[in-house]
C-alpha positions as CSV (number, residue, x, y, z in Angstrom):
1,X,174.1,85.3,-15.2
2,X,173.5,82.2,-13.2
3,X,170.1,82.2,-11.3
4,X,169.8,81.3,-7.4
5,X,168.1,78.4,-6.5
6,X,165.7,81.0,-4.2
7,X,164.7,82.6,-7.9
8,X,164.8,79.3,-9.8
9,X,161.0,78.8,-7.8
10,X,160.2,82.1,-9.0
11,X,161.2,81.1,-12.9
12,X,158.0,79.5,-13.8
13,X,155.3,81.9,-12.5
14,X,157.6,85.3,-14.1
15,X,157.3,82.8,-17.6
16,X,153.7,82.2,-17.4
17,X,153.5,86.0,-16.6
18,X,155.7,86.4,-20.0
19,X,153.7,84.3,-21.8
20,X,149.9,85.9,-20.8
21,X,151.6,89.3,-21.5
22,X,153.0,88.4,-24.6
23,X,149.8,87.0,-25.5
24,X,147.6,89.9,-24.9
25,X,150.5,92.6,-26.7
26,X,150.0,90.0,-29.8
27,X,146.1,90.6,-29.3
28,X,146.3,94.3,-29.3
29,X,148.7,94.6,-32.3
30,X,146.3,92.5,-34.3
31,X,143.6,94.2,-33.1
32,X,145.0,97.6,-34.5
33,X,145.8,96.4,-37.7
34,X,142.0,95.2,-37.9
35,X,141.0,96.9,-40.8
36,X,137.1,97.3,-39.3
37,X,138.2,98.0,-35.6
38,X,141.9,99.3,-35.9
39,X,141.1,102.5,-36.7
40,X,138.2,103.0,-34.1
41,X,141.2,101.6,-31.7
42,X,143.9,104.2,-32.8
43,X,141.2,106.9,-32.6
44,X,140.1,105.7,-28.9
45,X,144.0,105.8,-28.0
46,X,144.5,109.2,-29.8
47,X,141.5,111.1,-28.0
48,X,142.4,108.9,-24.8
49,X,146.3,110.3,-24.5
50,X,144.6,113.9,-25.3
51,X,142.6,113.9,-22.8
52,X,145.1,112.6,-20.3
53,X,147.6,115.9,-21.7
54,X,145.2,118.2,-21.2
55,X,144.2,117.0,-17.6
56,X,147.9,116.8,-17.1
57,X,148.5,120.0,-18.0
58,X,145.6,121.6,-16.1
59,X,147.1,119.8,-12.6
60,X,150.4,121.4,-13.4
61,X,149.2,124.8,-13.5
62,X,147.0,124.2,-10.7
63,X,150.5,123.3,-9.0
64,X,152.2,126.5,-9.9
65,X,149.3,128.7,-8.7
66,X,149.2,126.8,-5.6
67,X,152.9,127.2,-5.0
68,X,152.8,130.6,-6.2
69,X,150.3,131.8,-3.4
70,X,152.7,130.2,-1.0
71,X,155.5,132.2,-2.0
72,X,153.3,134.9,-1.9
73,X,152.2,134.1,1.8
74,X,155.9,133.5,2.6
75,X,156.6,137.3,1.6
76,X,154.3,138.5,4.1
77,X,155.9,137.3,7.0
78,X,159.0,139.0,6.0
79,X,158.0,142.0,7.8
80,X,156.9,140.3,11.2
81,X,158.8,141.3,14.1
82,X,158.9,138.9,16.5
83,X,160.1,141.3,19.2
84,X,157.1,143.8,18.7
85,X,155.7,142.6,22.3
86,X,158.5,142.8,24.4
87,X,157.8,146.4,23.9
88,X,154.5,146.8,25.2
């Protein structure tokens, strides 16, 4: 795919942002196979995606019982009348 000459300015900034990323995903990897620190690392990441699960999970249900009181609130005005004045 041929580049534009508006993205060719753009080419060496999204490289150099390649290049730092690359650099710090090379980091991490060695850092996990650290022998010393890699397995504090993997423990940190482990508990870390736990936590974020069971957070997750408590915001979904807090979602459900929220929409569930709406549905609820929806049924009572089923048996409104809105003609009930005129009769007055």
């Amino acid at each position: 795919m041929a580049s534009t000459p508006e993205s060719a300015h753009y080419r060496p900034i999204a490289d150099a942002l390649e290049d730092a990323v690359a650099k710090k995903i090379d980091r991490i990897a060695q850092m996990l196979n650290c022998p010393v620190k890699g397995e504090e690392l993997r423990r940190a990441v482990t508990e870390s995606r736990k936590e974020f699960l069971l957070a997750k999970q408590a915001e979904e249900a807090l979602e459900e019982d929220v929409l569930d009181e709406e549905e609820f609130e929806d049924d009572e005005d089923d048996d409104y009348d809105e003609f009930d004045w005129t009769t007055e």
